[in-house]
Chimera marker file (.cmm) of the C-alpha trace (Angstrom):
<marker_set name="trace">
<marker id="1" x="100.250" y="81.371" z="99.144" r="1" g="1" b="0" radius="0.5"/>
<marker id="2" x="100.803" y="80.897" z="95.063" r="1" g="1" b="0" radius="0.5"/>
<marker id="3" x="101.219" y="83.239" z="92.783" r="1" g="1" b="0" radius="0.5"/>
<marker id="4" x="101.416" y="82.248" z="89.008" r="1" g="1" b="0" radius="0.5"/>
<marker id="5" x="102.553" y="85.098" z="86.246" r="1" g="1" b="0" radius="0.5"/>
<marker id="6" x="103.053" y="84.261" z="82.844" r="1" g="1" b="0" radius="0.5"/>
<marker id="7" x="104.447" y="87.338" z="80.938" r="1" g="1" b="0" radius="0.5"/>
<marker id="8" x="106.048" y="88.782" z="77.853" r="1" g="1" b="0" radius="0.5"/>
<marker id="9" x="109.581" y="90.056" z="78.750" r="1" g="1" b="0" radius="0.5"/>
<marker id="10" x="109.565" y="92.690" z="75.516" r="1" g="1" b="0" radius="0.5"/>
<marker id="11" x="112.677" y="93.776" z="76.755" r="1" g="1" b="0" radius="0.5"/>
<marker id="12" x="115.296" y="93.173" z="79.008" r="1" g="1" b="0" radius="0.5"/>
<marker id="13" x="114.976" y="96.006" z="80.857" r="1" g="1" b="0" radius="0.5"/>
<marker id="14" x="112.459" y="94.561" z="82.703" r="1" g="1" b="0" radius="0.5"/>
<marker id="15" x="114.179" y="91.866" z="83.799" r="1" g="1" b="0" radius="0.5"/>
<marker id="16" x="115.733" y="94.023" z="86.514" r="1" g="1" b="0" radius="0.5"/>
<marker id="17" x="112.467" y="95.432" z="88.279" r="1" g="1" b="0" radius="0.5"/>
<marker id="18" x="110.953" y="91.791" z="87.866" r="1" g="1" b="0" radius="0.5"/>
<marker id="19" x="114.157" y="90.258" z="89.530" r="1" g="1" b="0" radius="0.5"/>
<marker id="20" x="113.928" y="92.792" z="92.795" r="1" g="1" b="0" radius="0.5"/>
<marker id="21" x="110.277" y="92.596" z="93.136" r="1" g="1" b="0" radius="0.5"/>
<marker id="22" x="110.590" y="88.528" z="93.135" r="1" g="1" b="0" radius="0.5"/>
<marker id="23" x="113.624" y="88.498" z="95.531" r="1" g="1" b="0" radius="0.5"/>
<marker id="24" x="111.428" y="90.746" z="98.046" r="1" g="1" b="0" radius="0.5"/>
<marker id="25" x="109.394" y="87.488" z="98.500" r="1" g="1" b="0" radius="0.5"/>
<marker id="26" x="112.410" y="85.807" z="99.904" r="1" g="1" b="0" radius="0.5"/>
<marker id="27" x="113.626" y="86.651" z="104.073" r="1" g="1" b="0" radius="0.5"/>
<marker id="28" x="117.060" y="87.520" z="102.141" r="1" g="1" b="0" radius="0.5"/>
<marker id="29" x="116.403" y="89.109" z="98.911" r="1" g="1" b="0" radius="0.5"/>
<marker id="30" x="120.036" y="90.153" z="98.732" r="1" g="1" b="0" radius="0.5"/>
<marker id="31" x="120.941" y="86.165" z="98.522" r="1" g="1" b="0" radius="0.5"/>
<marker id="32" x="118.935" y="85.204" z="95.612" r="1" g="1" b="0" radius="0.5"/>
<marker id="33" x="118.285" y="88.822" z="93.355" r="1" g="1" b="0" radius="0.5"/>
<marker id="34" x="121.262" y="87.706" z="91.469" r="1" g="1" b="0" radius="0.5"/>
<marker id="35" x="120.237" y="84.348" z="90.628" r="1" g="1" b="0" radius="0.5"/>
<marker id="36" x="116.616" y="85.232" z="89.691" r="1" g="1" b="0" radius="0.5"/>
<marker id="37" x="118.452" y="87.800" z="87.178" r="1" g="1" b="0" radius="0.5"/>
<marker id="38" x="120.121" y="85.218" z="85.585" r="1" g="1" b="0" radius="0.5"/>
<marker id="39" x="117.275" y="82.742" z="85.231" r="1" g="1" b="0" radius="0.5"/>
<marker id="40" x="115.673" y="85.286" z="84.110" r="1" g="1" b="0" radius="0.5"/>
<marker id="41" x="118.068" y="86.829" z="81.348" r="1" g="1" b="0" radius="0.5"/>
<marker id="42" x="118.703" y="82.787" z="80.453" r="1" g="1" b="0" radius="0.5"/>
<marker id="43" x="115.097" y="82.212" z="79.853" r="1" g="1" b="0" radius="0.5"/>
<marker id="44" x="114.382" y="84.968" z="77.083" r="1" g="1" b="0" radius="0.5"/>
<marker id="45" x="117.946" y="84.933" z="76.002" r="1" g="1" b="0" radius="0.5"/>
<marker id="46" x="118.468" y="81.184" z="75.559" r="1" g="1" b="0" radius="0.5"/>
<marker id="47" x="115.390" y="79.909" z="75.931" r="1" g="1" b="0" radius="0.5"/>
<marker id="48" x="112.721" y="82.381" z="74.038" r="1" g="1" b="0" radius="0.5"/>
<marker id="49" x="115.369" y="83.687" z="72.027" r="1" g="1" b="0" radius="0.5"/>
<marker id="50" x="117.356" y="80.250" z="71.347" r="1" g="1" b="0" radius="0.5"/>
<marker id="51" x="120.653" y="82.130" z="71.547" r="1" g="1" b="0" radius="0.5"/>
<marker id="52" x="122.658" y="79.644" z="72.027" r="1" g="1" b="0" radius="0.5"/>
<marker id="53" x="126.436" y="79.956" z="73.688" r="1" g="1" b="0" radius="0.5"/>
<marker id="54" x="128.657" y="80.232" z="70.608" r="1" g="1" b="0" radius="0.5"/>
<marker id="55" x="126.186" y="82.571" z="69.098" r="1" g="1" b="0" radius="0.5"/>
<marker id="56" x="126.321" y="84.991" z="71.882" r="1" g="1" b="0" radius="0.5"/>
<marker id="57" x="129.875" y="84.458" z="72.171" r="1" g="1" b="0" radius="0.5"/>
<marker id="58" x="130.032" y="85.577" z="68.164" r="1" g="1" b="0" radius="0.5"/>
<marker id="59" x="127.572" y="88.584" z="69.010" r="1" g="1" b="0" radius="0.5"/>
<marker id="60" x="130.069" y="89.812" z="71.898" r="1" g="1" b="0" radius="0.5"/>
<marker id="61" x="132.845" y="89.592" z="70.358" r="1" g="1" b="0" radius="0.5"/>
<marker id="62" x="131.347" y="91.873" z="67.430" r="1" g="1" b="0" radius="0.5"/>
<marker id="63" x="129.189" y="94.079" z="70.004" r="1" g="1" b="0" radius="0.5"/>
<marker id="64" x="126.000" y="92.888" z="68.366" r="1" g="1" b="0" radius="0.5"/>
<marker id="65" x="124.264" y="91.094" z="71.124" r="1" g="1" b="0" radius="0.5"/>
<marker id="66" x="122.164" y="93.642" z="71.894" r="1" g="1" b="0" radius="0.5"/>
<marker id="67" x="121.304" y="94.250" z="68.796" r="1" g="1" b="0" radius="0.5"/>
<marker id="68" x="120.314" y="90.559" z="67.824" r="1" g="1" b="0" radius="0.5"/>
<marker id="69" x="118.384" y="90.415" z="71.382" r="1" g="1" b="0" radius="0.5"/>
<marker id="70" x="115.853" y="93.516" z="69.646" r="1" g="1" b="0" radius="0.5"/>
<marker id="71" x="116.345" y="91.939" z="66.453" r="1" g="1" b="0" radius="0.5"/>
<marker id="72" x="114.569" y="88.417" z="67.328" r="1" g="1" b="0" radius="0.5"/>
<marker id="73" x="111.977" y="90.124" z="70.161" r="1" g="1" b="0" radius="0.5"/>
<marker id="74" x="110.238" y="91.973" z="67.156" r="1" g="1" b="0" radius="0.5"/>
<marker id="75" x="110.252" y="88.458" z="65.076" r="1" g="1" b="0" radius="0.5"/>
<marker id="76" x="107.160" y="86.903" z="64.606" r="1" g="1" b="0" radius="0.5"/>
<marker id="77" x="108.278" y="83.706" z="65.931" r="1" g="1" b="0" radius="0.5"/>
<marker id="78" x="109.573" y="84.822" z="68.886" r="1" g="1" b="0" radius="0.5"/>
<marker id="79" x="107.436" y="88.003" z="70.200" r="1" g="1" b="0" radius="0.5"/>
<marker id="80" x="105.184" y="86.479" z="71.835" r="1" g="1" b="0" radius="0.5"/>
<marker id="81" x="107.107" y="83.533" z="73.772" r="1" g="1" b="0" radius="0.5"/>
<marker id="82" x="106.155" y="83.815" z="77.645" r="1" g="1" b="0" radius="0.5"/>
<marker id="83" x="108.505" y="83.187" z="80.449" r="1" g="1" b="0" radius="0.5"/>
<marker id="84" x="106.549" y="82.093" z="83.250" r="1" g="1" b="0" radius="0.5"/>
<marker id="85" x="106.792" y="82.817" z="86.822" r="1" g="1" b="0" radius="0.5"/>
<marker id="86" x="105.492" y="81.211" z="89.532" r="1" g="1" b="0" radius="0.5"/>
<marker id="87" x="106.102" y="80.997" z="93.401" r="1" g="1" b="0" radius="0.5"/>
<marker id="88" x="104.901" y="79.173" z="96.173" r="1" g="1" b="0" radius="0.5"/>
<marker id="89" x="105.363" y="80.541" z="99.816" r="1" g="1" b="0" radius="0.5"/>
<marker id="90" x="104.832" y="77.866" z="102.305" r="1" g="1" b="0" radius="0.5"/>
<marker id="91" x="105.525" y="77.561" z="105.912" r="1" g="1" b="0" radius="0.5"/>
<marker id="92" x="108.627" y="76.503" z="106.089" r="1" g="1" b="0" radius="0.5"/>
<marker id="93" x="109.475" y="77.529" z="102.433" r="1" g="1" b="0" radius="0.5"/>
<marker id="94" x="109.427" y="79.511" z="99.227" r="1" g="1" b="0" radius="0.5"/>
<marker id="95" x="109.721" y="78.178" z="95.954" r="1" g="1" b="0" radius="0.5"/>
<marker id="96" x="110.496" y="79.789" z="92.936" r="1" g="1" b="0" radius="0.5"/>
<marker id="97" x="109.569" y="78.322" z="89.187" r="1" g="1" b="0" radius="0.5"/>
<marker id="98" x="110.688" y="79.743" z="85.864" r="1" g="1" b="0" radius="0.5"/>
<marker id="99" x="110.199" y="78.114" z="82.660" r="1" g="1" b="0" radius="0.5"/>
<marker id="100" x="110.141" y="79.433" z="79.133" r="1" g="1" b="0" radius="0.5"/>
<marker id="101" x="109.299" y="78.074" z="75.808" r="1" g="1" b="0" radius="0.5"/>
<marker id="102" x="112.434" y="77.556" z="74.374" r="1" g="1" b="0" radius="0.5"/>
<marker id="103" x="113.580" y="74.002" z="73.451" r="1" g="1" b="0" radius="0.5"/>
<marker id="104" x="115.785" y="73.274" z="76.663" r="1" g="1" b="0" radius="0.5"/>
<marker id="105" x="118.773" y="72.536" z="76.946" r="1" g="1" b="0" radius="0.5"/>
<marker id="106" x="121.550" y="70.434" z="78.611" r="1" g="1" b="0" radius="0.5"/>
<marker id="107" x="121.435" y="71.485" z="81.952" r="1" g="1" b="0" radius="0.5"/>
<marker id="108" x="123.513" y="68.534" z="83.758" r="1" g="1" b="0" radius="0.5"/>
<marker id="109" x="126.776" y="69.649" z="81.698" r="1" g="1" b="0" radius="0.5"/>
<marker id="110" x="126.785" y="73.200" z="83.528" r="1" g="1" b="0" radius="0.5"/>
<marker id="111" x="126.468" y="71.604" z="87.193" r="1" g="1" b="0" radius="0.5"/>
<marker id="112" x="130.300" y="70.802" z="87.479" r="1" g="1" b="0" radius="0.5"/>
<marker id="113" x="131.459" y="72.936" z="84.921" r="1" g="1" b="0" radius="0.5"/>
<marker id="114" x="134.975" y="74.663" z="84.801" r="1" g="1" b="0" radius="0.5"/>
<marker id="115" x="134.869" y="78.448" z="84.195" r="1" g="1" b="0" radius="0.5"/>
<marker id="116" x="137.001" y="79.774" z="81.100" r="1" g="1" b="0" radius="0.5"/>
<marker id="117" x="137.280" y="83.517" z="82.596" r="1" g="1" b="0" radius="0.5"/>
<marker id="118" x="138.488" y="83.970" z="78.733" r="1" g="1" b="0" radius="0.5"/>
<marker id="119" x="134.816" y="83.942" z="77.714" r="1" g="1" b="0" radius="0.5"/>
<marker id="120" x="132.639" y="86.990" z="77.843" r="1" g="1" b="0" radius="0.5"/>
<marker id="121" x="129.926" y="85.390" z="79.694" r="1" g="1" b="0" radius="0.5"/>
<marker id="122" x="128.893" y="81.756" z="80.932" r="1" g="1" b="0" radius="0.5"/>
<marker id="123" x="128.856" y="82.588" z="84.443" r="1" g="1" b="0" radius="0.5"/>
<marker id="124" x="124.933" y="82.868" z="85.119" r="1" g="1" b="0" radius="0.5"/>
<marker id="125" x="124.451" y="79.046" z="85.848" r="1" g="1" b="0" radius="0.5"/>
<marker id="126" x="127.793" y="79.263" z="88.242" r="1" g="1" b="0" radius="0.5"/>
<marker id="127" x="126.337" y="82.435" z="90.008" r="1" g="1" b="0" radius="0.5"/>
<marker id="128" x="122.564" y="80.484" z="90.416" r="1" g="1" b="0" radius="0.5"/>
<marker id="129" x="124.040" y="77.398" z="91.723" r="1" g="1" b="0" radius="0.5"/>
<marker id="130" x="126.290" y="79.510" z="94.308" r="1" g="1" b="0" radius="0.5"/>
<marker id="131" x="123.345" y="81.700" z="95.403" r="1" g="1" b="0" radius="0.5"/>
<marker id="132" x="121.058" y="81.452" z="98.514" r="1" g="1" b="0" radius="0.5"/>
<marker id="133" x="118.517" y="78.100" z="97.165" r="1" g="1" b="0" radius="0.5"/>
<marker id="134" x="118.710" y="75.226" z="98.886" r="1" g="1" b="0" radius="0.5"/>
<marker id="135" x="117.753" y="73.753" z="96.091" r="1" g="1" b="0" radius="0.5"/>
<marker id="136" x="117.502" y="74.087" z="92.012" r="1" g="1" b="0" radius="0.5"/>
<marker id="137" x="116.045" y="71.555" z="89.795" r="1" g="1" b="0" radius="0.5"/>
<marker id="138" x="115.868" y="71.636" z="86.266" r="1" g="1" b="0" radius="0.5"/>
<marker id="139" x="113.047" y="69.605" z="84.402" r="1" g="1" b="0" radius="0.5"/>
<marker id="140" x="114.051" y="66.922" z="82.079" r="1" g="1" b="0" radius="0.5"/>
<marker id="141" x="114.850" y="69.447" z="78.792" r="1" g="1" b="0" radius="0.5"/>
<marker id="142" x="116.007" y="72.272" z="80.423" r="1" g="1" b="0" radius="0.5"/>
<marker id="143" x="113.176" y="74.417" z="79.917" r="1" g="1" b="0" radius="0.5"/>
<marker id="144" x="112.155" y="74.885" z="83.607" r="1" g="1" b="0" radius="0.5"/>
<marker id="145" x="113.911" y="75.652" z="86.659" r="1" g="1" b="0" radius="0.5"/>
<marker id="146" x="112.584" y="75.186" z="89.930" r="1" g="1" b="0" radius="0.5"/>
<marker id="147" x="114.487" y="76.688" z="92.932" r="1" g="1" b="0" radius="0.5"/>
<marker id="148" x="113.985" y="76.269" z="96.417" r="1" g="1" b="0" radius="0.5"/>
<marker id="149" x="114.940" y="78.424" z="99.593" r="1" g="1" b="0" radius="0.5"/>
<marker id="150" x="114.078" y="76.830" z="102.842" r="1" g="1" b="0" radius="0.5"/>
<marker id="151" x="113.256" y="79.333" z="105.831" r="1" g="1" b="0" radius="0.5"/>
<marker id="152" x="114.697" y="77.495" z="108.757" r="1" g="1" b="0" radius="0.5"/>
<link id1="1" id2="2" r="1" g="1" b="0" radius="0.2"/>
<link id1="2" id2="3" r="1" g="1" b="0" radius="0.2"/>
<link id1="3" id2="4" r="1" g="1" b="0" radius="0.2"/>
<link id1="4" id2="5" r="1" g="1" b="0" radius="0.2"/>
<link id1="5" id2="6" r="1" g="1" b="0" radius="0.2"/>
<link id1="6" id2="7" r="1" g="1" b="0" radius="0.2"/>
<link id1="7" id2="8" r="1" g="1" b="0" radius="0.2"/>
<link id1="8" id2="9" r="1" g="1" b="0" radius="0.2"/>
<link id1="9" id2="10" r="1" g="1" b="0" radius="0.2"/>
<link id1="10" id2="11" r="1" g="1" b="0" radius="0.2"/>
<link id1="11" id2="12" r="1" g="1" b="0" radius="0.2"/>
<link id1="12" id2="13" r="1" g="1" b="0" radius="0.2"/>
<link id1="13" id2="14" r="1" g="1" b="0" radius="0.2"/>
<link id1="14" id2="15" r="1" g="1" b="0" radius="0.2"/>
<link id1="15" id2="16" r="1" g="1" b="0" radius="0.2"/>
<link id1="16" id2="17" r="1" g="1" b="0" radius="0.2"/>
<link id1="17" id2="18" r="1" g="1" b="0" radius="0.2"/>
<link id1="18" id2="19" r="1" g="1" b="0" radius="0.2"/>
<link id1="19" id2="20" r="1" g="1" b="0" radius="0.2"/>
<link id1="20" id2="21" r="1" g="1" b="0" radius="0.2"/>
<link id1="21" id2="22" r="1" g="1" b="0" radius="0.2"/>
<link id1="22" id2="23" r="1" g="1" b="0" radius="0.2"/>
<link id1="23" id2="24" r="1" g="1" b="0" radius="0.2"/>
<link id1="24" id2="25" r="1" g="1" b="0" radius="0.2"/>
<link id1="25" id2="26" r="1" g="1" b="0" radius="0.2"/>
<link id1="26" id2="27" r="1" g="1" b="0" radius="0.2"/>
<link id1="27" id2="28" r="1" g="1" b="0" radius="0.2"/>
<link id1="28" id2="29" r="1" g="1" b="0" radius="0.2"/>
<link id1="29" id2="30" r="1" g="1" b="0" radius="0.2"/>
<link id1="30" id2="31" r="1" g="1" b="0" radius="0.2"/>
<link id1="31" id2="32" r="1" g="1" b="0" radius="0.2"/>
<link id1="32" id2="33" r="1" g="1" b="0" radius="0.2"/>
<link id1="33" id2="34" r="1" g="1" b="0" radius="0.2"/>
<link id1="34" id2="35" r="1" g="1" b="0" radius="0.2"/>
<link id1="35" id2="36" r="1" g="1" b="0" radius="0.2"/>
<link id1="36" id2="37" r="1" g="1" b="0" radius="0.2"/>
<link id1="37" id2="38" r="1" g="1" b="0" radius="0.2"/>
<link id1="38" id2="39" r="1" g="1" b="0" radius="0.2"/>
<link id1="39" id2="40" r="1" g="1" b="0" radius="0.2"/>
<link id1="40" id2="41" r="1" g="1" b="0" radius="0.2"/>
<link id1="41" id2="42" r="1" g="1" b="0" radius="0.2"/>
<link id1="42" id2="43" r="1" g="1" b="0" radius="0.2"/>
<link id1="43" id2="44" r="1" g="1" b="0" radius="0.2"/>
<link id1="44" id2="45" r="1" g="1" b="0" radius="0.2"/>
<link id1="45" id2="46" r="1" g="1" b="0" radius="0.2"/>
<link id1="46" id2="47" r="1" g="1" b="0" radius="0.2"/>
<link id1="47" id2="48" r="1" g="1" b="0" radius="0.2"/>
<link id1="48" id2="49" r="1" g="1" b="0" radius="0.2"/>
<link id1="49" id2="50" r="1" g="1" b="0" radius="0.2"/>
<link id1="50" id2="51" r="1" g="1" b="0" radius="0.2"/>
<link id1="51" id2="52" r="1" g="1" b="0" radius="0.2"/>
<link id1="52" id2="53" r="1" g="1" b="0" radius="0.2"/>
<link id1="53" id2="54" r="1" g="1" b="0" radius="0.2"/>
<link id1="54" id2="55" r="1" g="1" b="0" radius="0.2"/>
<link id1="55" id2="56" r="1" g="1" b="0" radius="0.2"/>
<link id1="56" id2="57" r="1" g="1" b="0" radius="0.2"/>
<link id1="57" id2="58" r="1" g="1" b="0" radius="0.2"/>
<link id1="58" id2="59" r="1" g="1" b="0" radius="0.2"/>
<link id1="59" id2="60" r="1" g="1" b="0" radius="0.2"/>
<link id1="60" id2="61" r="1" g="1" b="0" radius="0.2"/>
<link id1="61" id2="62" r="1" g="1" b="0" radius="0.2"/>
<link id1="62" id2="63" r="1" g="1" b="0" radius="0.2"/>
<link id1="63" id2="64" r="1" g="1" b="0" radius="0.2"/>
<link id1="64" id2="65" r="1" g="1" b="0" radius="0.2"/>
<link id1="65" id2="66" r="1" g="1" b="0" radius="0.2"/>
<link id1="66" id2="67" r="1" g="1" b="0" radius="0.2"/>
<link id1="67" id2="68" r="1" g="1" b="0" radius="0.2"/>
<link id1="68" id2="69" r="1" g="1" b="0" radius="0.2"/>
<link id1="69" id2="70" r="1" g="1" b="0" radius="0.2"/>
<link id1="70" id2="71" r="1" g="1" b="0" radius="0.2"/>
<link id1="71" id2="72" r="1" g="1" b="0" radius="0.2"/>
<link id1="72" id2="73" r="1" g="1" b="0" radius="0.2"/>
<link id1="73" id2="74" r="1" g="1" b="0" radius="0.2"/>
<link id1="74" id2="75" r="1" g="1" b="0" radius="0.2"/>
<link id1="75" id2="76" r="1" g="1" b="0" radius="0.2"/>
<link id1="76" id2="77" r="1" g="1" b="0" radius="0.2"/>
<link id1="77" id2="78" r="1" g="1" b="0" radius="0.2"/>
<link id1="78" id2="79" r="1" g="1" b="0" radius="0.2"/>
<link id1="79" id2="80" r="1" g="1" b="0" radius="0.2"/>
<link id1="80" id2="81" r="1" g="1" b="0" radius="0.2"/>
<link id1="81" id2="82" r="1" g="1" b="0" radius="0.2"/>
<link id1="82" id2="83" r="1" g="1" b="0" radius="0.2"/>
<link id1="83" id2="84" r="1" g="1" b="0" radius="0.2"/>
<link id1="84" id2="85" r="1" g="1" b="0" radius="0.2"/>
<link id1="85" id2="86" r="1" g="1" b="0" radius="0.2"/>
<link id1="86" id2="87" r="1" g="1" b="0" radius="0.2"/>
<link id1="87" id2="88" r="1" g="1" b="0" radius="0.2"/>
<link id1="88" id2="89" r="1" g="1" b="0" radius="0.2"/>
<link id1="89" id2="90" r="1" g="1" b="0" radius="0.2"/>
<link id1="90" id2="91" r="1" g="1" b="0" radius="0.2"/>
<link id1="91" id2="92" r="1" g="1" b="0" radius="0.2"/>
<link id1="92" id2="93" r="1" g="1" b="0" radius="0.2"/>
<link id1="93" id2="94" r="1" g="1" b="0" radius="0.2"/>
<link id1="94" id2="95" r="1" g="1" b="0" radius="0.2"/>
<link id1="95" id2="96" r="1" g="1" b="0" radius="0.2"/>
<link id1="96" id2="97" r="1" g="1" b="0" radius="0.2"/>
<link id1="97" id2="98" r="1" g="1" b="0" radius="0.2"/>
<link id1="98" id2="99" r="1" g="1" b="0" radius="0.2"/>
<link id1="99" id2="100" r="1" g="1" b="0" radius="0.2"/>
<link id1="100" id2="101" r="1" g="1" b="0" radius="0.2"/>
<link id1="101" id2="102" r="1" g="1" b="0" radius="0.2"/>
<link id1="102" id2="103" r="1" g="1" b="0" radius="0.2"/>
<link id1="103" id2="104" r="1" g="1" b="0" radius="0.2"/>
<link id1="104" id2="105" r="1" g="1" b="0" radius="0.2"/>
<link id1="105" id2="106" r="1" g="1" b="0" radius="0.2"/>
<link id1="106" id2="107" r="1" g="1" b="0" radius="0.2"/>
<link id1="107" id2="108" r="1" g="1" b="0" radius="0.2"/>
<link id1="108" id2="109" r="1" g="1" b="0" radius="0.2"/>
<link id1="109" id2="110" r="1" g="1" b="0" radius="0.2"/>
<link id1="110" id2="111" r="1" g="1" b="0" radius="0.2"/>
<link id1="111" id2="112" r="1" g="1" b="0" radius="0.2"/>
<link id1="112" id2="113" r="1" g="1" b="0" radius="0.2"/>
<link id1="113" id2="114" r="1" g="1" b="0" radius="0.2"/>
<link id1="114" id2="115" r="1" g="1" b="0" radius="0.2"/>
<link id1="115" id2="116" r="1" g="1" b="0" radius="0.2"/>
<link id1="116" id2="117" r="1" g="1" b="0" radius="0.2"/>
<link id1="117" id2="118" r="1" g="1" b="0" radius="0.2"/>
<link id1="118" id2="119" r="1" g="1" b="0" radius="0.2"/>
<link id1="119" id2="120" r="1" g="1" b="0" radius="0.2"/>
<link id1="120" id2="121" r="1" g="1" b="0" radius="0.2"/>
<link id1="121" id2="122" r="1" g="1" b="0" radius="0.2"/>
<link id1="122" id2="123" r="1" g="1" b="0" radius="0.2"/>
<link id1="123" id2="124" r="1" g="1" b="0" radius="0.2"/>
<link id1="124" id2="125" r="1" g="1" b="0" radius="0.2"/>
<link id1="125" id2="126" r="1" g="1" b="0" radius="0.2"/>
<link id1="126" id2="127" r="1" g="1" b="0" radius="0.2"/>
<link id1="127" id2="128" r="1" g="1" b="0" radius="0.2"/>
<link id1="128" id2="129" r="1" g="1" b="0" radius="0.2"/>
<link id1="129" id2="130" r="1" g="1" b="0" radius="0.2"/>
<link id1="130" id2="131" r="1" g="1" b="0" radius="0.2"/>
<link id1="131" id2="132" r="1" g="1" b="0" radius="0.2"/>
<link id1="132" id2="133" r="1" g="1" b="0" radius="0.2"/>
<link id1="133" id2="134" r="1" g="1" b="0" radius="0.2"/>
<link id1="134" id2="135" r="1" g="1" b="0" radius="0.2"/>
<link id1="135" id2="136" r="1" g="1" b="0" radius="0.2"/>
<link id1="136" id2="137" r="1" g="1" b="0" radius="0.2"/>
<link id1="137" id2="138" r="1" g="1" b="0" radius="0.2"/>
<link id1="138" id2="139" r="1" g="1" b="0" radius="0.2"/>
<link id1="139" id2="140" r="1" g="1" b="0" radius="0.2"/>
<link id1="140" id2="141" r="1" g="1" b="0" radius="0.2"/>
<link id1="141" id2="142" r="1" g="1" b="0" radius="0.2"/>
<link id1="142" id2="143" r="1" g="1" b="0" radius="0.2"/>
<link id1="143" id2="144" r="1" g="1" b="0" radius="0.2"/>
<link id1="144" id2="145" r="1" g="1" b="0" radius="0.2"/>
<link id1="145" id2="146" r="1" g="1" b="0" radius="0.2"/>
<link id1="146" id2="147" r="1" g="1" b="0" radius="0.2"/>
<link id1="147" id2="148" r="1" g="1" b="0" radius="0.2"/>
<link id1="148" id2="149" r="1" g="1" b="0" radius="0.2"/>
<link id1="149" id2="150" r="1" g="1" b="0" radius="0.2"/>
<link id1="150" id2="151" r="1" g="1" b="0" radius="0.2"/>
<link id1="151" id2="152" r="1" g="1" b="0" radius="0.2"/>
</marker_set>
């Protein structure tokens, strides 16, 4: 079965009800919710948004990330960026692809990567690679994710 959704995250809110209702497709949702969360939250943050890491490291530390999340939603050049969703359920098993329209990034430097627990974030790569997929590939920019979960 496929399913394709391409929507307009308006707010990030809905990023939690989206994430639960995807990880129901999986035979563990409790393994993956997480992940699909953070894929998620990276795609409009990073991606729609192009928040990049010391920016929302600058907006933490001052406690206006959430503000600068609504501020660049209502901007005309980023409202209507879609993150789309699609998922494939076959036999043996079900795959999961986000992308969004941001301009990538450099996905291969996070794969190894050493945590600085000093940081206020930069652990939503760590907790995707450590969740229940078999699998997770990135496409060449770092605007797609594809992630894997094999039923056997």
């Amino acid at each position: 079965m496929y399913e394709k959704r391409e929507i307009i995250l308006n707010n990030l809110d809905e990023i939690y009800s989206l994430s639960v209702s995807l990880s129901e497709k999986f035979p563990k949702p409790e393994q993956v919710i997480l992940a699909i969360y953070e894929l998620l939250i990276n795609a409009v943050e990073h991606g729609n948004l192009e928040i990049g890491f010391a920016d929302k490291s600058q907006l933490l530390r001052l406690g206006l990330w959430e503000t600068e999340v609504k501020r660049r939603l209502a901007m005309p050049e980023y409202a209507n960026r879609t993150t789309t969703i699609e998922t494939h359920r076959e036999e043996d098993k079900i795959t999961i692809i986000i992308s969004d329209q941001g301009k990538g990034f450099e996905w291969n430097e996070y794969i190894n990567k050493e945590i600085d627990y000093r940081e206020l974030h930069g652990r939503g790569l760590l907790i995707v690679f450590s969740s229940g997929f078999n699998d997770i590939i990135f496409n060449e920019i770092g605007n797609q994710v594809t992630c894997v979960f094999y039923k056997t």
